[in-house]
N, C-alpha and C positions, 0 to 999 in steps of 0.2 A: 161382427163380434166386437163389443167393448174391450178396448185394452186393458191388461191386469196388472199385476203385478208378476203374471209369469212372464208375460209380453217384455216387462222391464228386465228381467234376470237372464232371460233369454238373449234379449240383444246386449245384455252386458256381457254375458257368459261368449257370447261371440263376437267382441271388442275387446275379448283377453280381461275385463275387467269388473269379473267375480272371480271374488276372492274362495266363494265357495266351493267354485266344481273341483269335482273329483278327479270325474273324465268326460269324453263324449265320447257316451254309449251309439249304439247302431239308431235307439228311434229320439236320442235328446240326450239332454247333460244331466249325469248325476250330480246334485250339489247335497251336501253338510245341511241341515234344516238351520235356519235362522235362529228359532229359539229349541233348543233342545231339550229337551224333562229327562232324556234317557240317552247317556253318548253312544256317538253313531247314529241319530235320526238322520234319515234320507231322504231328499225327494231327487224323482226322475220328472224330469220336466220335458215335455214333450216338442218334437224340433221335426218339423214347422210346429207352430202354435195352432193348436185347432182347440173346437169348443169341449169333443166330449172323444171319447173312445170311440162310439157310434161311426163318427164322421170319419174315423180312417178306414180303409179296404179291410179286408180279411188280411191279406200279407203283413198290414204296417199295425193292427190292430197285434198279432201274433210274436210279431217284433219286440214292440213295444212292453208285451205282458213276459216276453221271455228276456228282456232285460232288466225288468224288473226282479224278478226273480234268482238272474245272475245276482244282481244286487244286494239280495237277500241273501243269496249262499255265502257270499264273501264279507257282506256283515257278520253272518253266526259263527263264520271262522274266526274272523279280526277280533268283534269282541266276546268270543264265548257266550253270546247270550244264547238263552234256551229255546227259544224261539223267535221266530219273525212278524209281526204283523203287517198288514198292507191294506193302506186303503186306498181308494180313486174316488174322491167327492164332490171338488168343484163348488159345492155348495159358495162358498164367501169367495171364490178366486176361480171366475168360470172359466177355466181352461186347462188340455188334460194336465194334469201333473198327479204323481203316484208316493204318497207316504210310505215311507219301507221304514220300520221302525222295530228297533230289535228292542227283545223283552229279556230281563235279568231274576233270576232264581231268587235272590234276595229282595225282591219287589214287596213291599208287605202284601199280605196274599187277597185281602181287600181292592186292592189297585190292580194286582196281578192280572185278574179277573175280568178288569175292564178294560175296552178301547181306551188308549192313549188321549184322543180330541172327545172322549165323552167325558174324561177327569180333568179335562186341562185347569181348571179352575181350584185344586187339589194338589196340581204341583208345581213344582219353580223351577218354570225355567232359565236355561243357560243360554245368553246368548253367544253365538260364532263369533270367536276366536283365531284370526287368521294363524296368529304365533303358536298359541297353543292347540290348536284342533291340526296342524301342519302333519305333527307325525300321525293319524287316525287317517286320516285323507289319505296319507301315503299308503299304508299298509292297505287301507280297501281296493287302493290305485292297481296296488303288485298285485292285488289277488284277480282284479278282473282283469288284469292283464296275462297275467297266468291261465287263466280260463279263454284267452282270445276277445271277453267281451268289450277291451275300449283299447283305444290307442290314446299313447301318454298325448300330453298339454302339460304345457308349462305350468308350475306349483301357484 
């Protein structure tokens, strides 16, 4: 497997030095998206680093899609958005990691409509904010820790 850039966030995330993560969930770390079009983009990055979903068991494959989804619940509470989207692509970054991206009622309804990485070219993104993204991290923190899904880490 070529190294990615999940490979790099990964071992930062576990050298305490991403500024990103949320927490570490049961299959990998949720972190803050790097450039954000919508607050609260997430991705769950997968821990160990494997290539694709495929390659884990049935158990870690199960895991991993039910942390996502903890994920997703605790985004639509934190930011109100009206739904979730999720994707597992890999396409440009071969390694699993899962988009959890919450969708906002005020979206103009052209955009609404679409996948978030089929517009990227449409919006402006925001990039990660340690200072300011701090309290949104926190709040998604309480929630899956409320739900049992991550044990805290240091901010």
């Amino acid at each position: 497997m070529p190294r990615t850039i999940i490979h790099e966030r990964v071992a930062a995330a576990d050298r305490g030095e991403n500024p990103a993560v949320i927490c570490r969930m049961s299959s990998g770390y949720l972190v803050l998206c790097d450039k954000q079009t919508q607050p609260g983009w997430c991705i769950l990055l997968a821990v160990p680093v494997v290539d694709d979903l495929e390659t884990l068991d049935a158990e870690r494959q199960a895991g991993f899609l039910a942390d996502m989804a903890a994920a997703g619940a605790a985004l639509k509470k934190v930011t109100g958005a009206y739904r979730i989207n999720y994707s597992i692509l890999g396409n440009a970054d071969p390694a699993l990691h899962a988009h959890i991206q919450p969708r906002y009622a005020d979206e103009p309804e052209a955009l609404r409509r679409q996948p978030l990485l089929a517009i990227w070219d449409q919006l402006t993104p925001i990039a990660f904010d340690a200072q300011r993204d701090a309290a949104l991290k926190s709040q998604i923190k309480q929630e899956l820790v409320a739900m049992d899904r991550c044990r805290l880490i240091a901010p």
